[in-house]
PDB file of N, CA, C and O in Angstrom, chain B, residues numbered from 101:
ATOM      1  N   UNK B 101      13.347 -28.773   7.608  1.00  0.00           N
ATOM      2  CA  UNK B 101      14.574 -28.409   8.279  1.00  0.00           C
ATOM      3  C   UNK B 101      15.790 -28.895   7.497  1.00  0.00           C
ATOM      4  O   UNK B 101      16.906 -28.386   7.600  1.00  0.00           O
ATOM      5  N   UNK B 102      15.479 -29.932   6.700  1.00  0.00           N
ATOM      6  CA  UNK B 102      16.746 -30.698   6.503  1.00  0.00           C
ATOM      7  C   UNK B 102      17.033 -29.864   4.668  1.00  0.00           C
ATOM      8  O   UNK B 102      17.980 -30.113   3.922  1.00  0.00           O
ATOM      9  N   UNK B 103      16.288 -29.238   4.492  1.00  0.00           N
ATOM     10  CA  UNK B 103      16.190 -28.065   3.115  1.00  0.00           C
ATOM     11  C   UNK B 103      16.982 -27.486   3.570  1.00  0.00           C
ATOM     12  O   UNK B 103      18.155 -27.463   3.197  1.00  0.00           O
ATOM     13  N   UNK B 104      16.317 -26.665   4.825  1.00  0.00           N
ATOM     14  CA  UNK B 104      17.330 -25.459   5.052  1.00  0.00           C
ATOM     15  C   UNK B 104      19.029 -25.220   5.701  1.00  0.00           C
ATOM     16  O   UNK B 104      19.859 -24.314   5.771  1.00  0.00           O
ATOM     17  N   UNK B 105      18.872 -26.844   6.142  1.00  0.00           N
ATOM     18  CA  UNK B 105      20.334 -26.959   6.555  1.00  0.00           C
ATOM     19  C   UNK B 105      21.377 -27.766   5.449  1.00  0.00           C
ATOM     20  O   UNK B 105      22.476 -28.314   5.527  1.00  0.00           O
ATOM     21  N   UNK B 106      20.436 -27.523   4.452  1.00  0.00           N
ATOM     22  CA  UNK B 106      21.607 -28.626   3.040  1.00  0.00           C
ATOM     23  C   UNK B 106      21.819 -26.895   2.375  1.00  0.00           C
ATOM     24  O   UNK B 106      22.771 -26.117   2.317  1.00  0.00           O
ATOM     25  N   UNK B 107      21.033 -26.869   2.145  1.00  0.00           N
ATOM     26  CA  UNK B 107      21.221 -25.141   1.635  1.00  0.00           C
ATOM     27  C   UNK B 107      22.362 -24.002   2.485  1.00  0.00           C
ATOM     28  O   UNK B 107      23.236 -23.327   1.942  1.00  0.00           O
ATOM     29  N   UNK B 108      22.059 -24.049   3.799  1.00  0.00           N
ATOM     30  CA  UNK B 108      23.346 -23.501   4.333  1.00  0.00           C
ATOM     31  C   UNK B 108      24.384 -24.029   4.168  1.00  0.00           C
ATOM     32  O   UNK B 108      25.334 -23.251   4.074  1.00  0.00           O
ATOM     33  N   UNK B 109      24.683 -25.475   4.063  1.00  0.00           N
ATOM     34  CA  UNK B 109      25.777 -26.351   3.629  1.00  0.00           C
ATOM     35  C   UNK B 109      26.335 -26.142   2.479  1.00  0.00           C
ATOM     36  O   UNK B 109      27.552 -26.268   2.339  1.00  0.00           O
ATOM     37  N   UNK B 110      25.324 -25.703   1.237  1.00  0.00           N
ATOM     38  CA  UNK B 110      25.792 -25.621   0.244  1.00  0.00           C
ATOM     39  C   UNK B 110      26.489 -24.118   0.245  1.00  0.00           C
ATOM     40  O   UNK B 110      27.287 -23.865  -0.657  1.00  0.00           O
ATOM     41  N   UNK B 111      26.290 -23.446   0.923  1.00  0.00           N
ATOM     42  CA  UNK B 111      26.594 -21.809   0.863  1.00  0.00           C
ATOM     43  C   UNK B 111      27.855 -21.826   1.864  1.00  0.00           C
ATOM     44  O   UNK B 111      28.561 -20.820   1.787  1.00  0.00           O
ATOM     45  N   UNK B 112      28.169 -22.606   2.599  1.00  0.00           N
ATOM     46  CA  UNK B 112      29.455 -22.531   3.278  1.00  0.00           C
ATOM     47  C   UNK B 112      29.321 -22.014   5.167  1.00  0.00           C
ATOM     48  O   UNK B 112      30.251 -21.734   5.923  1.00  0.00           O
ATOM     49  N   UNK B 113      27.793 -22.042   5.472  1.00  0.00           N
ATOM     50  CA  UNK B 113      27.254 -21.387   6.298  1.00  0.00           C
ATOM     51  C   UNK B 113      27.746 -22.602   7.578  1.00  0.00           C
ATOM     52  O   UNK B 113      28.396 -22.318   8.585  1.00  0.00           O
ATOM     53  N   UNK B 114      27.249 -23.943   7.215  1.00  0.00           N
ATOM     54  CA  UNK B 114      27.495 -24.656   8.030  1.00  0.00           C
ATOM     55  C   UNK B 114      28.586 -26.034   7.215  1.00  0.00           C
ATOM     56  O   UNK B 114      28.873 -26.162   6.025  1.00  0.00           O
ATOM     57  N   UNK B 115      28.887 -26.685   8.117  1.00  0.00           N
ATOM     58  CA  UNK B 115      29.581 -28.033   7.741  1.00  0.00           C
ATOM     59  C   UNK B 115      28.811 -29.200   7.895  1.00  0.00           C
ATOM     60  O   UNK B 115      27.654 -28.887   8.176  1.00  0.00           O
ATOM     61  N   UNK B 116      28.970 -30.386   7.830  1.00  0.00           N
ATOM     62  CA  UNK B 116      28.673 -31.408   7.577  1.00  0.00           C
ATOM     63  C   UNK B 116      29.003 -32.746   8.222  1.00  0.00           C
ATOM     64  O   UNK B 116      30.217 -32.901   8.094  1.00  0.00           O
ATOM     65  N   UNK B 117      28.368 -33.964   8.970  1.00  0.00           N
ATOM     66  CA  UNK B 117      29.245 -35.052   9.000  1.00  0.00           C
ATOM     67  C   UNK B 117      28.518 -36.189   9.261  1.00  0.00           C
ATOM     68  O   UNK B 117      27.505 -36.039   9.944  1.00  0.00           O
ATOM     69  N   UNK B 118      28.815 -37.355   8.854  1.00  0.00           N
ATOM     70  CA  UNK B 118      27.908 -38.547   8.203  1.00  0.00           C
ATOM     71  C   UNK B 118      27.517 -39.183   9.752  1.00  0.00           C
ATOM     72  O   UNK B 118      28.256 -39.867  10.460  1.00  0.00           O
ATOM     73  N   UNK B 119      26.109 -38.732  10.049  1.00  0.00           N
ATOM     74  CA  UNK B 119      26.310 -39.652  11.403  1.00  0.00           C
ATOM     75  C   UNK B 119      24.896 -40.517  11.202  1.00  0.00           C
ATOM     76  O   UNK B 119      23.771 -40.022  11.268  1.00  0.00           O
ATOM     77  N   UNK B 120      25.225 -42.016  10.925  1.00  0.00           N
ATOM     78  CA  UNK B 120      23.782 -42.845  11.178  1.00  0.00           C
ATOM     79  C   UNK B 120      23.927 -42.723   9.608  1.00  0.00           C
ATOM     80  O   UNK B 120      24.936 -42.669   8.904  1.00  0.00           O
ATOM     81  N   UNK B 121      22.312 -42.692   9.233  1.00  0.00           N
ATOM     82  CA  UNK B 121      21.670 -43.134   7.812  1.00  0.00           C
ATOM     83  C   UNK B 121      21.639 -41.397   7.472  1.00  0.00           C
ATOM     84  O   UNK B 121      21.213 -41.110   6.353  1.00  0.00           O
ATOM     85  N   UNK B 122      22.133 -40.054   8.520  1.00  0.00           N
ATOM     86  CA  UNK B 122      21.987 -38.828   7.595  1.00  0.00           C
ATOM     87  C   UNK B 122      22.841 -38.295   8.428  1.00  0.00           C
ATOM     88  O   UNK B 122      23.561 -39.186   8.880  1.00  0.00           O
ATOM     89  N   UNK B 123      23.203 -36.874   9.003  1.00  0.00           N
ATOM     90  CA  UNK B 123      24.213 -35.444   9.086  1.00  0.00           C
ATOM     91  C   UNK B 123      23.772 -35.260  10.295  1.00  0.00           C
ATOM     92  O   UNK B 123      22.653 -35.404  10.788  1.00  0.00           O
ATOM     93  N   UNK B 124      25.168 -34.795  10.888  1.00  0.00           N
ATOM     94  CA  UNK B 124      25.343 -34.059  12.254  1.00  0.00           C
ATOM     95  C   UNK B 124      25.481 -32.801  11.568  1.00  0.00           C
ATOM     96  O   UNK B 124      26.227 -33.005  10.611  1.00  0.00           O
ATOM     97  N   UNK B 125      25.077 -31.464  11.606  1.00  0.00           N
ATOM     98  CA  UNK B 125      25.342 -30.328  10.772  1.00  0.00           C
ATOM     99  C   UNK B 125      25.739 -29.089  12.174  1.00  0.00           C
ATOM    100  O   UNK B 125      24.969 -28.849  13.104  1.00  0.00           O
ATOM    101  N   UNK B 126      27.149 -28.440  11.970  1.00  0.00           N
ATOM    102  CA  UNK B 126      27.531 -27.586  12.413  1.00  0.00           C
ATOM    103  C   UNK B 126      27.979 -26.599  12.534  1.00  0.00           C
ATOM    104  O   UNK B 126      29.025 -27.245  12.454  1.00  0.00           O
ATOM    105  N   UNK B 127      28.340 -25.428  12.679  1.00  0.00           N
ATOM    106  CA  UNK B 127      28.709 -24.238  12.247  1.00  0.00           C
ATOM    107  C   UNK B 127      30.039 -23.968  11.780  1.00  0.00           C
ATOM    108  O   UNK B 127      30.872 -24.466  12.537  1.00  0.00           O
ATOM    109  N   UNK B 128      30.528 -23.367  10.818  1.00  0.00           N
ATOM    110  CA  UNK B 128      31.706 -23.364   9.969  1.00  0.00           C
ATOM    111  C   UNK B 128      32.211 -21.966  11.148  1.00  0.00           C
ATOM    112  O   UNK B 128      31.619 -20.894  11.271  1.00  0.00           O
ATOM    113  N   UNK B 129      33.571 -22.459  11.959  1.00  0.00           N
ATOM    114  CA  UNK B 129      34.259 -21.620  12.827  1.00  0.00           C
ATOM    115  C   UNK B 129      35.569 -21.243  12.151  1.00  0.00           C
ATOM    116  O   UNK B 129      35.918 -20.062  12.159  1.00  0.00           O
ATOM    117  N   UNK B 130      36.280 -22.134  11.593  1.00  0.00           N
ATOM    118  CA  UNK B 130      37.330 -21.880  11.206  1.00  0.00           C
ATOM    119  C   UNK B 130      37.560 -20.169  10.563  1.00  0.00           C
ATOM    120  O   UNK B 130      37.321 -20.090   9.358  1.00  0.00           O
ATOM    121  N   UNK B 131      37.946 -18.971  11.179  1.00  0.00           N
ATOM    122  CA  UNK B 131      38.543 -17.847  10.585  1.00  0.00           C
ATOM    123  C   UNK B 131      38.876 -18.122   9.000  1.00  0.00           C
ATOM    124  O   UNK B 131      38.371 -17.225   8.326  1.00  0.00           O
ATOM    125  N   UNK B 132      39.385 -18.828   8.415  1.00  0.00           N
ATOM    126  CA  UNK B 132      39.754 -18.617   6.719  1.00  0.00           C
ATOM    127  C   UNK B 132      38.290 -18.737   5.984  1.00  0.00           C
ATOM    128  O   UNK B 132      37.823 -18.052   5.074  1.00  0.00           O
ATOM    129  N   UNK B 133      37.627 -20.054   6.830  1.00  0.00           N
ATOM    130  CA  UNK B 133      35.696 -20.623   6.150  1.00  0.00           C
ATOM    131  C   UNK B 133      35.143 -19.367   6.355  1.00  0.00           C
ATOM    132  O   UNK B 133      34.461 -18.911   5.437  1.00  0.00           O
ATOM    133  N   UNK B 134      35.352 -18.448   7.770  1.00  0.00           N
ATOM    134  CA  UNK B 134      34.379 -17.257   7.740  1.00  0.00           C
ATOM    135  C   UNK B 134      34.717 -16.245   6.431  1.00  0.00           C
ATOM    136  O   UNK B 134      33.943 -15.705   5.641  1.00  0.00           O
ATOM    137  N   UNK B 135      36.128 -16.209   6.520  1.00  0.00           N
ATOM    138  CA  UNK B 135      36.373 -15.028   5.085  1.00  0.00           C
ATOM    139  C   UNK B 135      36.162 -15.707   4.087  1.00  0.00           C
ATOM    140  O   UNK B 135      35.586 -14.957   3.300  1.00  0.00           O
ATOM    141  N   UNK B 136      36.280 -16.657   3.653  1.00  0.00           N
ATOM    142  CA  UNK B 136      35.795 -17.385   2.127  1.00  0.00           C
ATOM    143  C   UNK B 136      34.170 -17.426   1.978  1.00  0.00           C
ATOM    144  O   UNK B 136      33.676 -17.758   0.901  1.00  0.00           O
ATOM    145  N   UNK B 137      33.175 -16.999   3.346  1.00  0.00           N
ATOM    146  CA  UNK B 137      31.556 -16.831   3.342  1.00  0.00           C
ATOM    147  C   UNK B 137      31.525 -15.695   2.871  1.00  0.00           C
ATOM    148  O   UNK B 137      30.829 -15.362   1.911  1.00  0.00           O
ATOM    149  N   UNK B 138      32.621 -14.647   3.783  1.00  0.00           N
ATOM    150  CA  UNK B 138      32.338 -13.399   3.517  1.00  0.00           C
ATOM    151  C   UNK B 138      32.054 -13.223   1.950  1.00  0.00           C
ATOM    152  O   UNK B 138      30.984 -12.924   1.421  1.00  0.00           O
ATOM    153  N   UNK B 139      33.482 -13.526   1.250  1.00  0.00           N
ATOM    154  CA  UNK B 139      33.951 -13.137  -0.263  1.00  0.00           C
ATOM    155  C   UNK B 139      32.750 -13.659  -0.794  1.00  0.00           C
ATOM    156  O   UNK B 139      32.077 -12.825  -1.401  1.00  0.00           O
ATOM    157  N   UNK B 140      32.192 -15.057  -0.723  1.00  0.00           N
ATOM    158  CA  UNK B 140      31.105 -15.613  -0.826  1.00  0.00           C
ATOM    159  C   UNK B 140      29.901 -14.412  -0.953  1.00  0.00           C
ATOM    160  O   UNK B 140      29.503 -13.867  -1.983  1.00  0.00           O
ATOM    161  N   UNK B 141      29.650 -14.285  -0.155  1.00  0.00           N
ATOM    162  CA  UNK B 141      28.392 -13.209  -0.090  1.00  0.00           C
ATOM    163  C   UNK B 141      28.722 -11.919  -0.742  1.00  0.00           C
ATOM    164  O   UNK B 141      27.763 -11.564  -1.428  1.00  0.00           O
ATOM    165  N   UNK B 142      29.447 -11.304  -0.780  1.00  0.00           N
ATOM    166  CA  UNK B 142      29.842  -9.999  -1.716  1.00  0.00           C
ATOM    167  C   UNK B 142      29.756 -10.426  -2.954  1.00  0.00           C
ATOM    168  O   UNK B 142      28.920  -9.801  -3.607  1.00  0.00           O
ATOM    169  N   UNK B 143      30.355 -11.327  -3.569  1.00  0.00           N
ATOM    170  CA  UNK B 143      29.876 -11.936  -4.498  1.00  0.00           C
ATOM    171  C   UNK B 143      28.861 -11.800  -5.386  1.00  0.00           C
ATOM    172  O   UNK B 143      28.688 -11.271  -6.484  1.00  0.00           O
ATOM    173  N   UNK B 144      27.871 -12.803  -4.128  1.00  0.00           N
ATOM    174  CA  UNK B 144      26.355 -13.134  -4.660  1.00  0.00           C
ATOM    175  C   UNK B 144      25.499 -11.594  -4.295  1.00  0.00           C
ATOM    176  O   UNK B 144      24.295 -11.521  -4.541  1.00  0.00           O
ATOM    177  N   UNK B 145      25.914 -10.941  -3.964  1.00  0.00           N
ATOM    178  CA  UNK B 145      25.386  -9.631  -4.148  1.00  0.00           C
ATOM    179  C   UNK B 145      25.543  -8.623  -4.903  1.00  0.00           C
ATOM    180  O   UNK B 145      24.647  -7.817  -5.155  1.00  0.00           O
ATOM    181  N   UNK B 146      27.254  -8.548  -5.547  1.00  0.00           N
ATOM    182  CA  UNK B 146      27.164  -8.302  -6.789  1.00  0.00           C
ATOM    183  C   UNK B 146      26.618  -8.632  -8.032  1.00  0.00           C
ATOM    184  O   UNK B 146      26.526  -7.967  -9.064  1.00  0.00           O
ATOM    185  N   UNK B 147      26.118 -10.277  -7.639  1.00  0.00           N
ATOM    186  CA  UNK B 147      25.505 -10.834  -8.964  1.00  0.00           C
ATOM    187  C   UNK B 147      24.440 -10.445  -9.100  1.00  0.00           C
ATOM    188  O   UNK B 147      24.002 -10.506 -10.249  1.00  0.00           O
ATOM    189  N   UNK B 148      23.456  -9.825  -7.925  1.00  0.00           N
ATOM    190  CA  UNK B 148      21.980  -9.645  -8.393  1.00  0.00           C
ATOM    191  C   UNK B 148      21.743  -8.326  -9.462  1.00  0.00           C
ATOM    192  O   UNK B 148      20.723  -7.981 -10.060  1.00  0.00           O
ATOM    193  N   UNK B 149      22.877  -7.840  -9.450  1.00  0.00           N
ATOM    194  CA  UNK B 149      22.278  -6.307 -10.535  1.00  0.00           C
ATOM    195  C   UNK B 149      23.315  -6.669 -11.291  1.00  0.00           C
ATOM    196  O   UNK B 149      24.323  -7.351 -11.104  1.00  0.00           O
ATOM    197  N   UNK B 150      22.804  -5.996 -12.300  1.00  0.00           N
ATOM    198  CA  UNK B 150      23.127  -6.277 -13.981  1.00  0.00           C
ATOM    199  C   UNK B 150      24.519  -5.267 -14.357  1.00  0.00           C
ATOM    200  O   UNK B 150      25.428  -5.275 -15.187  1.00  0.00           O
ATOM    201  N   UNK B 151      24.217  -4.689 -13.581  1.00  0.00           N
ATOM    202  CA  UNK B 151      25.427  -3.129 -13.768  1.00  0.00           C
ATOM    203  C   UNK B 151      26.584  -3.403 -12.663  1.00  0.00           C
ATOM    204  O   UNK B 151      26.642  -2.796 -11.594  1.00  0.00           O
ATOM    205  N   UNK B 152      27.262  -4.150 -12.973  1.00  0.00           N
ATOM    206  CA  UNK B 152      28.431  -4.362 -12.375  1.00  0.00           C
ATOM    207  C   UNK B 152      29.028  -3.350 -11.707  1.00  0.00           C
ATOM    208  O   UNK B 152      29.020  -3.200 -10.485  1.00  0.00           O
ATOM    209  N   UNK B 153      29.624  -2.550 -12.634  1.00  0.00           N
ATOM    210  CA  UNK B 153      30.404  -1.137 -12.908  1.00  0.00           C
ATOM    211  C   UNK B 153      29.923  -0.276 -11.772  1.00  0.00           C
ATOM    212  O   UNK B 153      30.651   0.226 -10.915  1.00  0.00           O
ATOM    213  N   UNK B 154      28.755  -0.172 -11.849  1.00  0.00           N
ATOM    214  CA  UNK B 154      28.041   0.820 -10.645  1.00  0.00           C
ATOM    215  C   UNK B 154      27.944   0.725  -9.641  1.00  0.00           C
ATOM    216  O   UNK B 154      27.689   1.736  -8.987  1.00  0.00           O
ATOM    217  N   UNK B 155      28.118  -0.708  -8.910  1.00  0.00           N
ATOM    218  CA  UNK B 155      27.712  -1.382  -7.979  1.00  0.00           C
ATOM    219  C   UNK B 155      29.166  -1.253  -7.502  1.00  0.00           C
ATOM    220  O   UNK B 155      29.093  -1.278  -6.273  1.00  0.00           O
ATOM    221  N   UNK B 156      30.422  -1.129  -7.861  1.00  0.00           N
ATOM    222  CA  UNK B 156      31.530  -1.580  -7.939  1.00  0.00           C
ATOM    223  C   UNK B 156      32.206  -0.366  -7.561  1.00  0.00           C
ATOM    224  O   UNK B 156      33.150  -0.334  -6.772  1.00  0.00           O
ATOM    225  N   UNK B 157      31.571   0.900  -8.295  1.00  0.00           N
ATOM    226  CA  UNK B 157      32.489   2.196  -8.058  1.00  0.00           C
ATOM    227  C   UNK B 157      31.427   2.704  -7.085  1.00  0.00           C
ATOM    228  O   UNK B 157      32.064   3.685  -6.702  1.00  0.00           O
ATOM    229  N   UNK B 158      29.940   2.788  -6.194  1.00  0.00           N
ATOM    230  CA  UNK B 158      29.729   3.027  -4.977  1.00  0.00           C
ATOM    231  C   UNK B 158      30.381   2.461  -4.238  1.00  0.00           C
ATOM    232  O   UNK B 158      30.948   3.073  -3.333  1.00  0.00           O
ATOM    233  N   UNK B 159      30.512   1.058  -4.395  1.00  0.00           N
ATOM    234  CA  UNK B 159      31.512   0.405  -3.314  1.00  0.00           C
ATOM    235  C   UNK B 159      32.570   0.790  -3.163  1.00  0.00           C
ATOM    236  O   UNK B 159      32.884   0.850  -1.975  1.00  0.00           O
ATOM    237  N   UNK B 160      33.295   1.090  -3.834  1.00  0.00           N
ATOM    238  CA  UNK B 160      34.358   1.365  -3.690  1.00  0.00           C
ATOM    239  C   UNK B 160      34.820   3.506  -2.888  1.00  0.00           C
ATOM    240  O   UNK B 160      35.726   3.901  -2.154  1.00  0.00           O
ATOM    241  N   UNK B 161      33.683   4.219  -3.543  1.00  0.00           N
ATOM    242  CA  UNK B 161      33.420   5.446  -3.264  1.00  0.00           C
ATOM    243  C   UNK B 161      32.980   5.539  -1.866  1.00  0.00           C
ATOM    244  O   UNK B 161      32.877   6.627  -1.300  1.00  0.00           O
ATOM    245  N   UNK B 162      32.651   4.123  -1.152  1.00  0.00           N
ATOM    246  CA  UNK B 162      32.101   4.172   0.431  1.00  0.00           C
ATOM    247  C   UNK B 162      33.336   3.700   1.147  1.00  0.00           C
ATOM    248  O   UNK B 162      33.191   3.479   2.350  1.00  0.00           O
ATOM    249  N   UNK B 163      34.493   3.512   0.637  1.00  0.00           N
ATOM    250  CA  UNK B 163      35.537   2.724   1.391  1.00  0.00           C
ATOM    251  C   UNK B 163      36.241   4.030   2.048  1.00  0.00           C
ATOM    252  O   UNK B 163      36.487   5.186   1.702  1.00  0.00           O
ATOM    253  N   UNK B 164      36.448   3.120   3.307  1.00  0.00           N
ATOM    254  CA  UNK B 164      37.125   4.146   4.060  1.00  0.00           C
ATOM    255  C   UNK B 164      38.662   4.624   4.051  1.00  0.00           C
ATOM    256  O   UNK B 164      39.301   3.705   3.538  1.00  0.00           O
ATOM    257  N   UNK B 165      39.528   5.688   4.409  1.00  0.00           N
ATOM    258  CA  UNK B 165      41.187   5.477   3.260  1.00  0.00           C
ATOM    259  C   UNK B 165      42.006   4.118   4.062  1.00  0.00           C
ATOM    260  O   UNK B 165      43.018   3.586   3.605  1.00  0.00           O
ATOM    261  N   UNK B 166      41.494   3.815   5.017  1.00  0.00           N
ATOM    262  CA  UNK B 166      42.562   2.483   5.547  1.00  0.00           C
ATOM    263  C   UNK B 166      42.116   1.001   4.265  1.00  0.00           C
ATOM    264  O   UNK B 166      42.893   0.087   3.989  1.00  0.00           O
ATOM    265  N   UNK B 167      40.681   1.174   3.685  1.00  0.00           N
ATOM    266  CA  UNK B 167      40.433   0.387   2.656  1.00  0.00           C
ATOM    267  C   UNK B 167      40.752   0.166   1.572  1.00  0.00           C
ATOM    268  O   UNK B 167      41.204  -0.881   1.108  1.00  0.00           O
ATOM    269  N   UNK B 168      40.472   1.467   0.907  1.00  0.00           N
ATOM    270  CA  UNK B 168      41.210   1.971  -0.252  1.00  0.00           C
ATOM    271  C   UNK B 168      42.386   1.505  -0.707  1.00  0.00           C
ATOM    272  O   UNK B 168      42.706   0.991  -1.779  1.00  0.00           O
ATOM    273  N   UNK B 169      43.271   1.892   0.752  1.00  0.00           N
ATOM    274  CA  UNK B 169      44.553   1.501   0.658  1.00  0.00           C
ATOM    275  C   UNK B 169      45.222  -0.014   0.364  1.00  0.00           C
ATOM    276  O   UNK B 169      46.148  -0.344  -0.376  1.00  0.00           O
ATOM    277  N   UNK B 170      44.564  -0.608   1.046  1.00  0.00           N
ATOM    278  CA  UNK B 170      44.438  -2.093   1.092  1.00  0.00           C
ATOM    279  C   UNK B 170      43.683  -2.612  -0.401  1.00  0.00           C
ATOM    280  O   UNK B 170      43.971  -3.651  -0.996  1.00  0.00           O
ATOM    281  N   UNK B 171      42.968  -1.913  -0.695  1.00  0.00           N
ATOM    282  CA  UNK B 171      42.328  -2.830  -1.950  1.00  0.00           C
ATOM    283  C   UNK B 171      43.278  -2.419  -3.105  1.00  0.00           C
ATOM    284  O   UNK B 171      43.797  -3.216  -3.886  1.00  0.00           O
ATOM    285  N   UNK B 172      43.460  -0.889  -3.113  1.00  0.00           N
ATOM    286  CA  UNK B 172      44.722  -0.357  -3.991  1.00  0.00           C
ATOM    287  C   UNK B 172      46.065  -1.967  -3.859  1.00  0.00           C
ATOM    288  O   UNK B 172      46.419  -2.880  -4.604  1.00  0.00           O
ATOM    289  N   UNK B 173      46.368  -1.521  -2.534  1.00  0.00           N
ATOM    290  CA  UNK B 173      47.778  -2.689  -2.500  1.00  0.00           C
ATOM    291  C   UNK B 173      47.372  -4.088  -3.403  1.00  0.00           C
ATOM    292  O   UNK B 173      48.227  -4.672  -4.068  1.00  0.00           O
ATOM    293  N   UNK B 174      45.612  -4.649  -3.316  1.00  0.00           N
ATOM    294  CA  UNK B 174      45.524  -5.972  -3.665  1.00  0.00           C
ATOM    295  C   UNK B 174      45.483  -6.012  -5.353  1.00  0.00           C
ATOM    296  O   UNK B 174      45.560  -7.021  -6.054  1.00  0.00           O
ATOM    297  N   UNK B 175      45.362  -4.847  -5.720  1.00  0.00           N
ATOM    298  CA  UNK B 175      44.770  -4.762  -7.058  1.00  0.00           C
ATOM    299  C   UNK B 175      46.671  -4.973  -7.673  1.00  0.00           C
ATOM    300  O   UNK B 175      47.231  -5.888  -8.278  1.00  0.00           O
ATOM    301  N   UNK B 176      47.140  -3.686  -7.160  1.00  0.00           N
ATOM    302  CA  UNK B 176      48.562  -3.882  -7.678  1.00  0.00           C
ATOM    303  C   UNK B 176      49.031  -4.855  -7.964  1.00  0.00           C
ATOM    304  O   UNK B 176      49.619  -5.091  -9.019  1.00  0.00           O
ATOM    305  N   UNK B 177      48.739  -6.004  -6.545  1.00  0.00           N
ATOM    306  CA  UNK B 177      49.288  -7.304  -6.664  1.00  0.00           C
ATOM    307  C   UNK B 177      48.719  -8.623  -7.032  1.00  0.00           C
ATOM    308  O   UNK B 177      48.856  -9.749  -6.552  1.00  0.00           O
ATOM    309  N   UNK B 178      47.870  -8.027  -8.280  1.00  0.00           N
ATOM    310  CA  UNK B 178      47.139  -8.920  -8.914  1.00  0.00           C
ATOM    311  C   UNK B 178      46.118  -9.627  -7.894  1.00  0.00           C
ATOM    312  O   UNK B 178      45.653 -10.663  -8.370  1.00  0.00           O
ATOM    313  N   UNK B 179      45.622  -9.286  -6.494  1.00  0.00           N
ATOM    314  CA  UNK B 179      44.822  -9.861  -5.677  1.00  0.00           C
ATOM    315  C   UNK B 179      45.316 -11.147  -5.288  1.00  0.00           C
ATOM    316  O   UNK B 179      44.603 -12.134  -5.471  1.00  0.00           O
ATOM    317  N   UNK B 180      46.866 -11.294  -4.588  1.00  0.00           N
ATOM    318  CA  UNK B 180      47.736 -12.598  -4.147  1.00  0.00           C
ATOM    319  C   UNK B 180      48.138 -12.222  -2.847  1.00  0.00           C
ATOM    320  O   UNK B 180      48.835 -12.981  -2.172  1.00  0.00           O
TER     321      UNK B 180
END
């Protein structure tokens, strides 16, 4: 158990806190921790295939135009 909850820890899944000789471990609520899992996981799912490029322009070919629009705006602005 204590594998699988250092491992979610390390992935941003859960948090952490020193209680006794080991961890009280709890769920990461904070709204900004959930979108920094999200980005997190898109990520590590882009990393598993080798072809970036491809993976990148389906994704992008599945976005819906309220997305588009929004990723268009982030790209413009250097993603800030």
């Amino acid at each position: 158990m204590t594998t699988i909850l250092t491992r979610l820890h390390d992935k941003g899944v859960v948090d952490r806190r020193r209680q006794g000789r080991g961890y009280a471990y709890f769920p990461v609520q904070d709204a900004q921790d959930a979108h920094g899992l999200t980005a997190r996981r898109m990520h590590s799912e882009l990393d598993r295939d080798s072809d970036r490029e491809t993976v990148l322009a389906r994704f992008v070919a599945q976005l819906g135009p309220d997305d588009e629009r929004i990723l268009r705006a982030l790209l413009a602005s250097d993603g800030r």
